[in-house]
KEPA-595809 format. One record per atom (N, C-alpha, C, CB): residue in three letters; x, y, z; atom name. Coordinates in pm, whole numbers, plus 50000, padded with zeros to 5 digits. Glycine has a CB too. Layout:
// KEPA-595809
PT Ala X Y Z CA;
...
END
This chain:
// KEPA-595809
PT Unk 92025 07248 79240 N;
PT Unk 92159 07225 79292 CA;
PT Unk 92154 07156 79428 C;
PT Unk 92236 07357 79303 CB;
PT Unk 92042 07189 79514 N;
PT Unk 92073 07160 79628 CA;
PT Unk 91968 06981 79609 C;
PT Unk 92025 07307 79753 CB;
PT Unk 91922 06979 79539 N;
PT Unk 91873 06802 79513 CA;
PT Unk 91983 06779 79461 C;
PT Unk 91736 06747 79406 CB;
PT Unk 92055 06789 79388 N;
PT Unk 92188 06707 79377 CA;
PT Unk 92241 06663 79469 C;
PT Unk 92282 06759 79331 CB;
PT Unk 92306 06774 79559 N;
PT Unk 92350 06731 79626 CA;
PT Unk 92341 06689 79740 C;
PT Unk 92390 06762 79616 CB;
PT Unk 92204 06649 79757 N;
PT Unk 92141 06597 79866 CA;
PT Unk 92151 06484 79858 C;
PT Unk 92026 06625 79887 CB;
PT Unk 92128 06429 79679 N;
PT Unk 92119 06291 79654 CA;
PT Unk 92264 06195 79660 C;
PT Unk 92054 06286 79513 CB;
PT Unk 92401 06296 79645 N;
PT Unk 92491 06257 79603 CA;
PT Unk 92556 06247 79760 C;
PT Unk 92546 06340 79486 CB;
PT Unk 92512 06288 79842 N;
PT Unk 92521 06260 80000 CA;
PT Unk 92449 06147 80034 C;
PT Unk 92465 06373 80089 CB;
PT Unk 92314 06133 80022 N;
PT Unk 92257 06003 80038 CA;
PT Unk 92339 05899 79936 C;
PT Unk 92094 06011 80005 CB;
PT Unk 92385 05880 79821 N;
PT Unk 92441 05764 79802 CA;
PT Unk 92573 05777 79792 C;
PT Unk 92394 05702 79703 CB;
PT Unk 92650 05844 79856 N;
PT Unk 92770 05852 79926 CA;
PT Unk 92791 05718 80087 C;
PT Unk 92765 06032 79973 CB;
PT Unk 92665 05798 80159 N;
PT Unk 92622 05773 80289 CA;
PT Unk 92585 05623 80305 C;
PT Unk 92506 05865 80323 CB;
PT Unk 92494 05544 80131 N;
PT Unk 92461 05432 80159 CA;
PT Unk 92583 05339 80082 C;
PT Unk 92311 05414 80119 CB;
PT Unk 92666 05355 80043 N;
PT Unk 92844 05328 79996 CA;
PT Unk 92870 05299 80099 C;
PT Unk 92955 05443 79940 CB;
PT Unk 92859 05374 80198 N;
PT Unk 92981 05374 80305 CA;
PT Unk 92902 05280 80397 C;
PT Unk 93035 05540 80384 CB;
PT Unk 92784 05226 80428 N;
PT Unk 92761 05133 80485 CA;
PT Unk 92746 05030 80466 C;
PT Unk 92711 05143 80523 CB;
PT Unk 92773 04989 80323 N;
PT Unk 92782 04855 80289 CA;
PT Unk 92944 04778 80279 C;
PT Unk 92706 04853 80153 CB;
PT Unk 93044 04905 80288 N;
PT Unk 93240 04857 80306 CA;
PT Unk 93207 04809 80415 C;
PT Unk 93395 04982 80322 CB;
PT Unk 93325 04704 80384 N;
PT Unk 93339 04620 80528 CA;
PT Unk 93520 04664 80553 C;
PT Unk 93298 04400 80504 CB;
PT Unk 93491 04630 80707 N;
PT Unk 93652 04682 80735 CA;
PT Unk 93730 04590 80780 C;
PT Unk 93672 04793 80837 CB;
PT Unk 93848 04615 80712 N;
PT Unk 93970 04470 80762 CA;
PT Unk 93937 04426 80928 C;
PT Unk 94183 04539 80760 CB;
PT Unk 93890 04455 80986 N;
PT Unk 93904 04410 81126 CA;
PT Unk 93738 04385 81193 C;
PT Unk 93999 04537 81215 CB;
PT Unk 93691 04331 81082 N;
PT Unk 93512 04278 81088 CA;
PT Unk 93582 04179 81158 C;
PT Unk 93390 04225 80927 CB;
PT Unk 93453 04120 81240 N;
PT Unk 93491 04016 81309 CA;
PT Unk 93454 03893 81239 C;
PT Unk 93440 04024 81436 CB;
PT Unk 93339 03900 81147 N;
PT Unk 93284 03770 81018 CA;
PT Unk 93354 03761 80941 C;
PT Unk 93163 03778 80931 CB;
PT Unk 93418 03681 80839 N;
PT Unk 93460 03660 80722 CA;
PT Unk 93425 03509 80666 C;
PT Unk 93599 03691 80728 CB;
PT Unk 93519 03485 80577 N;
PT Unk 93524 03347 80501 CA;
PT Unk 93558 03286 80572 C;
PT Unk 93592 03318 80394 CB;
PT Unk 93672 03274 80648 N;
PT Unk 93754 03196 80720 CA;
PT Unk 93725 03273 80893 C;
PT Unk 93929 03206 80642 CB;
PT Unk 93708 03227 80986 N;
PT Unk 93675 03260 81139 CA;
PT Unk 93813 03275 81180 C;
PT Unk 93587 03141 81233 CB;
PT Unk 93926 03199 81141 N;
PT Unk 94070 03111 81244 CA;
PT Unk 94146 03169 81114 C;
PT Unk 94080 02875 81286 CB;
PT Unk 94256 03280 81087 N;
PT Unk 94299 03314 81023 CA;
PT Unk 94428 03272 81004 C;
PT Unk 94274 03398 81033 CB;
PT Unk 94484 03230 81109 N;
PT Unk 94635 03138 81102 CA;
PT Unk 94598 02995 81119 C;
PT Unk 94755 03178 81235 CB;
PT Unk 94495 02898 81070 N;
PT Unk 94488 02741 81065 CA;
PT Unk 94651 02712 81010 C;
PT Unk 94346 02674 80940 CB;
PT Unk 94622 02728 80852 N;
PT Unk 94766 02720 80745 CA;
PT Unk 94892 02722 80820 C;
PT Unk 94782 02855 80636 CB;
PT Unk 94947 02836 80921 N;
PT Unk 95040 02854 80978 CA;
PT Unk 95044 02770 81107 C;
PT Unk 95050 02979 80987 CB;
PT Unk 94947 02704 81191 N;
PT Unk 94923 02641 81255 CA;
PT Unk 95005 02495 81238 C;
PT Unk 94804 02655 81249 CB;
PT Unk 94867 02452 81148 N;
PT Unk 94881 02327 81051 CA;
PT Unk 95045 02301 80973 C;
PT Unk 94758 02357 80920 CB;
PT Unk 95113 02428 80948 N;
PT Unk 95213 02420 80886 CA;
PT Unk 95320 02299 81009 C;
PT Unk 95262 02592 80850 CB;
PT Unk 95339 02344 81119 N;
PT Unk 95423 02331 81223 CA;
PT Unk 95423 02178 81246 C;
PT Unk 95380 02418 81345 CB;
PT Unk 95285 02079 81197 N;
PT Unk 95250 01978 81224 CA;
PT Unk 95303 01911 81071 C;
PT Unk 95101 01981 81277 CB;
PT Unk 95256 01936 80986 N;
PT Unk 95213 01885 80909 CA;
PT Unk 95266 01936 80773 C;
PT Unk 95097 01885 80935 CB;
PT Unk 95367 01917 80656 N;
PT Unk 95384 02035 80551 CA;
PT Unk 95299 02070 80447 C;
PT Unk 95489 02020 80485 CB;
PT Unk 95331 02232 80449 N;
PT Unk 95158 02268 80366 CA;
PT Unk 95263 02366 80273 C;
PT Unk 94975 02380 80489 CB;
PT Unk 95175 02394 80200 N;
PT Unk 95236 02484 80091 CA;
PT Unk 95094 02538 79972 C;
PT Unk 95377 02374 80000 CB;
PT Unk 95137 02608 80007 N;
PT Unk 95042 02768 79916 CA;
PT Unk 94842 02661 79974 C;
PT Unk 95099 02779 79588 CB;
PT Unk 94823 02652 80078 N;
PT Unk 94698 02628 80137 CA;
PT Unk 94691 02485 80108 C;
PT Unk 94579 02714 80083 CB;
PT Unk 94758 02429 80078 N;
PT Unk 94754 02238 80033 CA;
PT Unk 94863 02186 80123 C;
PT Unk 94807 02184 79838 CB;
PT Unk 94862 02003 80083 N;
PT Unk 94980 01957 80149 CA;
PT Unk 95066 01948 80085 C;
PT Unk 94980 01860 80204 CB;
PT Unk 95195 01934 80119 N;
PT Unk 95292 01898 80007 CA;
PT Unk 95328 01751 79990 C;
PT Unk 95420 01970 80028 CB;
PT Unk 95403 01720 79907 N;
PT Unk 95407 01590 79865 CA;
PT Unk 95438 01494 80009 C;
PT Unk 95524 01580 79741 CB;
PT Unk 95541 01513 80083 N;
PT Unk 95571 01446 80166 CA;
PT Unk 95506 01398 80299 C;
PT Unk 95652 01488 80174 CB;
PT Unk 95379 01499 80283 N;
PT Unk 95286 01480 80404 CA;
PT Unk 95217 01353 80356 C;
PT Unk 95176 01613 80437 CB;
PT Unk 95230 01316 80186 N;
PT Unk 95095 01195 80191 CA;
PT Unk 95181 01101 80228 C;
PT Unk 94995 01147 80040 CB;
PT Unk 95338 01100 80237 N;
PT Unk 95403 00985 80286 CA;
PT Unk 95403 00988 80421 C;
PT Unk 95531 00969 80238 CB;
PT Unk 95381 01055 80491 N;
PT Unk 95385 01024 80661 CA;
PT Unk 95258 00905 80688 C;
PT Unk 95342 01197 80768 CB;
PT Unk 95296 00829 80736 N;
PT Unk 95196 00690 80834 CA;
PT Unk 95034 00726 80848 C;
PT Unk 95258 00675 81033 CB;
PT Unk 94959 00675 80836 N;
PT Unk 94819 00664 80875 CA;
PT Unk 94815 00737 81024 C;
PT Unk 94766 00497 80876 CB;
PT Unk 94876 00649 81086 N;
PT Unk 94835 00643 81230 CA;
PT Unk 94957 00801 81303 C;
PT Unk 94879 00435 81306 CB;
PT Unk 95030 00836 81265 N;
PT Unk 95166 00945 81260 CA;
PT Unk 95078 01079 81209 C;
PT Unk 95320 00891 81122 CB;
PT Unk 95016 01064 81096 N;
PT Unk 94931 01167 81052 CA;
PT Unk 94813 01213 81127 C;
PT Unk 94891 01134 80938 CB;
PT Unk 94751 01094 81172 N;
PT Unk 94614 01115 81265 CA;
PT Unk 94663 01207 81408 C;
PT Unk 94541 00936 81322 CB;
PT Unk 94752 01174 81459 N;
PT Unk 94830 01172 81546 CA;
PT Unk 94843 01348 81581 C;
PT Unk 94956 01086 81498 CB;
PT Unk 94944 01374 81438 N;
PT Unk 94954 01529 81404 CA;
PT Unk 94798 01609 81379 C;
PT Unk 95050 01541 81252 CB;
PT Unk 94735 01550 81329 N;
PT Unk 94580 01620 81321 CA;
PT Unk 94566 01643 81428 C;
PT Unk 94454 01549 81273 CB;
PT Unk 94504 01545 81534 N;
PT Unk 94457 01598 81653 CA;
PT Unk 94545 01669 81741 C;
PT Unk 94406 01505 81720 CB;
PT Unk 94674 01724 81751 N;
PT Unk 94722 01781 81828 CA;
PT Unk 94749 01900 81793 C;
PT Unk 94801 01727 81867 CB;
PT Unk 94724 01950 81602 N;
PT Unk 94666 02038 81523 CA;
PT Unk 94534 02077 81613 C;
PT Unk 94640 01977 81375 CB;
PT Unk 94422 02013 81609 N;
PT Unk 94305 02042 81675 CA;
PT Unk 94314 02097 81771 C;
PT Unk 94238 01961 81700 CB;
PT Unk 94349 02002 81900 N;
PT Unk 94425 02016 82047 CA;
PT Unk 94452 02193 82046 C;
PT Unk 94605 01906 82054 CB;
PT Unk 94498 02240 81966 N;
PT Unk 94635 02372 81975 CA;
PT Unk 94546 02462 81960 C;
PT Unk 94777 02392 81847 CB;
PT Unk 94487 02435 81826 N;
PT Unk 94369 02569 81792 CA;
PT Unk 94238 02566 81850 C;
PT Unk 94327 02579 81636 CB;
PT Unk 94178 02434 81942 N;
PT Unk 94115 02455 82037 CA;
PT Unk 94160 02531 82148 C;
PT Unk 94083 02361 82064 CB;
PT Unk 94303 02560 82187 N;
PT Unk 94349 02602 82268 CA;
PT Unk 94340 02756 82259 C;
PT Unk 94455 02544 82276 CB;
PT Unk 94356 02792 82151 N;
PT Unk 94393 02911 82074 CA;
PT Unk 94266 02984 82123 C;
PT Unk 94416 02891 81899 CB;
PT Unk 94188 02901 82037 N;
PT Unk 94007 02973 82064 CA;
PT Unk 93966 02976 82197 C;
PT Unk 93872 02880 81994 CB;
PT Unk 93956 02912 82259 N;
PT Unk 93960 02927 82437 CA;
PT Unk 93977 03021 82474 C;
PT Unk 94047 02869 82517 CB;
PT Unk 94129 03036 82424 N;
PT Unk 94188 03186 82512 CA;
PT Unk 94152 03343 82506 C;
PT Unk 94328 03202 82480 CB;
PT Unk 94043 03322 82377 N;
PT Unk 94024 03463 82319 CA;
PT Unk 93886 03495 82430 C;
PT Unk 93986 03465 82116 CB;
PT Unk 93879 03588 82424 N;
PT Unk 93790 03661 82539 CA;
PT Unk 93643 03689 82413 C;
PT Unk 93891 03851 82624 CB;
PT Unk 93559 03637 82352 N;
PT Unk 93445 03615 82267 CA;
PT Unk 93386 03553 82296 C;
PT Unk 93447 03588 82169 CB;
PT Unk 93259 03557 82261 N;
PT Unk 93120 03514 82308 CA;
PT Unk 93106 03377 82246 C;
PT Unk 92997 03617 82261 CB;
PT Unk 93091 03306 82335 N;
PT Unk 93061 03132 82292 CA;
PT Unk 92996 03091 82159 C;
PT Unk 92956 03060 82399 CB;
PT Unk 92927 03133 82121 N;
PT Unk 92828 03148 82031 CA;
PT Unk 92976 03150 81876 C;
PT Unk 92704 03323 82078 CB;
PT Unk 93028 03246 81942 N;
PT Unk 93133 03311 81779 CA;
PT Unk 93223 03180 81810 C;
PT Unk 93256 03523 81784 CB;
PT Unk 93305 03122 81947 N;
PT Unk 93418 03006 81968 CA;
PT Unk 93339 02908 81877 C;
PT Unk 93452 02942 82148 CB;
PT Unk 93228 02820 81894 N;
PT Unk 93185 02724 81875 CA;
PT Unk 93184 02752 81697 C;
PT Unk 93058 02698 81968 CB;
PT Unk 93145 02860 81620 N;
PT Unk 93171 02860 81510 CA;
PT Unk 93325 02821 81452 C;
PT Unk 93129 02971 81484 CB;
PT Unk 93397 02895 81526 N;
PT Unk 93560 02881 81475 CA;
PT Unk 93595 02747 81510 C;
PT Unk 93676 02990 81552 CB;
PT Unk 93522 02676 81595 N;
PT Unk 93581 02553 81587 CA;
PT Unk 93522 02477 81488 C;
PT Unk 93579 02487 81704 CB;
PT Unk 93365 02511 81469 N;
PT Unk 93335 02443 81317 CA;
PT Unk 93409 02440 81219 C;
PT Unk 93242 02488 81253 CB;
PT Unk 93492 02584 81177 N;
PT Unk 93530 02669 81051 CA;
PT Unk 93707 02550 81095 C;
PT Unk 93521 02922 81071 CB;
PT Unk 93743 02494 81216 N;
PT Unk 93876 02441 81203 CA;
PT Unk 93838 02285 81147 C;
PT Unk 93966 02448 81359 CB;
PT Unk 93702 02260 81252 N;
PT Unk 93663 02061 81165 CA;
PT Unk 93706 02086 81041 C;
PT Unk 93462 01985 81138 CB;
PT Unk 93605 02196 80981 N;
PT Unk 93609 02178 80804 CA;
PT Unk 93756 02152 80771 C;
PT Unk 93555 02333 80707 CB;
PT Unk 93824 02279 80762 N;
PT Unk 93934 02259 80786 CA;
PT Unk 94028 02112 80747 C;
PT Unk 93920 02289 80902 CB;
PT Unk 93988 02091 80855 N;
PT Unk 94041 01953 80896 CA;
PT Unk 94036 01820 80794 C;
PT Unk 93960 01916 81020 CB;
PT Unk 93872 01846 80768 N;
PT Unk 93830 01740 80722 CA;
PT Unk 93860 01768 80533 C;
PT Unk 93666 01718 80787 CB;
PT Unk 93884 01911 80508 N;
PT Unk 93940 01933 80390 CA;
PT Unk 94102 01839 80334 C;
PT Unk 93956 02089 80404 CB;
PT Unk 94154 01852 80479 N;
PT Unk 94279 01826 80463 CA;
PT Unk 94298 01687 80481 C;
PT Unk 94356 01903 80542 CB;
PT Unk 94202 01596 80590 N;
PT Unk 94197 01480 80618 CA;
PT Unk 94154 01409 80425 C;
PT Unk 94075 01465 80764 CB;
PT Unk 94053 01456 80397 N;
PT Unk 93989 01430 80257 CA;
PT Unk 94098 01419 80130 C;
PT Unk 93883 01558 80225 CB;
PT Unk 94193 01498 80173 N;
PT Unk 94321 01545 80066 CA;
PT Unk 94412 01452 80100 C;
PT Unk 94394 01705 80082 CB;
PT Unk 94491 01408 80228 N;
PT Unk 94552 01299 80217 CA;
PT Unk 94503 01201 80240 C;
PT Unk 94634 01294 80263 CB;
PT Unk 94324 01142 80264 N;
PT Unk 94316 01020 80168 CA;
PT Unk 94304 00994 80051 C;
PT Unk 94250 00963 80183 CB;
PT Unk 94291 01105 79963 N;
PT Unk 94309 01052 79828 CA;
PT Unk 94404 01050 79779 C;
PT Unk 94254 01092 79749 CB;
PT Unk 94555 01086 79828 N;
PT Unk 94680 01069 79786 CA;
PT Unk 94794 01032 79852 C;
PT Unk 94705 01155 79742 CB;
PT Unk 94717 00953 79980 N;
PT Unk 94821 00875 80061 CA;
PT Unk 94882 00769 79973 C;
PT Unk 94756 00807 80192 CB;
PT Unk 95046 00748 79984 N;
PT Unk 95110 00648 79960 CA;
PT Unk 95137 00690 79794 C;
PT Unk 95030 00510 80004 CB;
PT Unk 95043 00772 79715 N;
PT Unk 95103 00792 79591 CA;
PT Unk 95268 00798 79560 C;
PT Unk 95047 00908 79554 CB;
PT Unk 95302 00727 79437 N;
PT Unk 95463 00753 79350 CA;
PT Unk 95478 00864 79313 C;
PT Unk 95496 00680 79217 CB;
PT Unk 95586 00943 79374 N;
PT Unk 95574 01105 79300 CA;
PT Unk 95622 01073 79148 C;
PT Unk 95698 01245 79384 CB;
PT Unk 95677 00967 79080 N;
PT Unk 95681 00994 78949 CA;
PT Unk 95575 00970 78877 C;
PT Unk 95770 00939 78898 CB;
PT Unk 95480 00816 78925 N;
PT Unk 95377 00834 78823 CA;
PT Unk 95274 00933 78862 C;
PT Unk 95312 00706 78793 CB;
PT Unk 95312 00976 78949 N;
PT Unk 95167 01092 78986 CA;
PT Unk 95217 01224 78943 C;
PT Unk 95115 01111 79175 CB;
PT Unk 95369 01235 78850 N;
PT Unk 95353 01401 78807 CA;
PT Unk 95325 01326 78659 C;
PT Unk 95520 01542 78828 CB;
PT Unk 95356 01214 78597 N;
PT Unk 95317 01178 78496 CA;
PT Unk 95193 01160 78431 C;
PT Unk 95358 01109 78496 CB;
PT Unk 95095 01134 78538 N;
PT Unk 94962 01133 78552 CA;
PT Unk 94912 01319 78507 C;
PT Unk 94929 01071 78729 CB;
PT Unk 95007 01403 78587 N;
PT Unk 94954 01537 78574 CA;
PT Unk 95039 01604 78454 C;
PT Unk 94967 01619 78719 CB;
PT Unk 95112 01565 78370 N;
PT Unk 95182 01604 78245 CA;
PT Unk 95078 01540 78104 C;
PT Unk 95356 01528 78252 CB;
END
C-alpha cells in the first residue's frame, strides 16, 4: 500500500512540473496584442488582412507598417525585462511583419470579384 502510494505521489509530483501556467513568460507568440496593435493601422480580421487593406497604396501601407513597428518598439521598451527577452519580441514583431508584408504582396491591387470567383 504504501509503494503505491509513494508511486502515485511521485507521478502526481512529475505532472505537475511539466503544466505550464497562463502567465509563463515563453510562449508561441512573445507580443500578445501585435493583431490589436496592427488592427488600429491597418484592417485585420480573425489574424489576416481584410480585403481593403490590399487596396491601400504601396507607399500609404509601408508608411502604416513602420509606425506599426515604431509603437510596438515603443511598447517593448517600456516593459521593465531583461534585454536578452526585448530583442526576442522584437524578432517575434519583424516576423510578424514580414508575415503580413508577404500577405499584401501577394494580393495587392486584386478584383474582389474575380478573386472570390477564383475561391468558389
Amino acid at each position: 500500500m504504501k509503494i503505491k502510494l509513494i508511486n502515485m505521489v511521485l507521478v502526481l509530483s512529475a505532472l505537475s512540473g511539466f503544466a505550464q501556467t497562463p502567465e509563463s513568460e515563453l510562449s508561441d507568440s512573445l507580443v500578445g496584442n501585435k493583431q490589436e496593435v496592427l488592427n488600429k493601422y491597418i484592417p485585420i480580421v480573425n489574424g489576416g488582412l481584410k480585403y481593403s487593406a490590399y487596396q491601400i497604396p504601396v507607399d500609404v501601407f509601408v508608411s502604416k507598417i513602420n509606425d506599426f513597428k515604431a509603437k510596438m518598439n515603443t511598447q517593448i521598451d517600456s516593459e521593465r525585462k531583461n534585454q536578452s527577452l526585448k530583442d526576442l519580441k522584437r524578432k517575434d514583431v519583424d516576423l510578424y511583419i514580414n508575415e503580413i508584408v508577404k500577405a499584401y504582396r501577394s494580393r495587392y491591387g486584386t478584383d474582389s470579384l474575380s478573386y472570390e470567383t477564383y475561391l468558389d
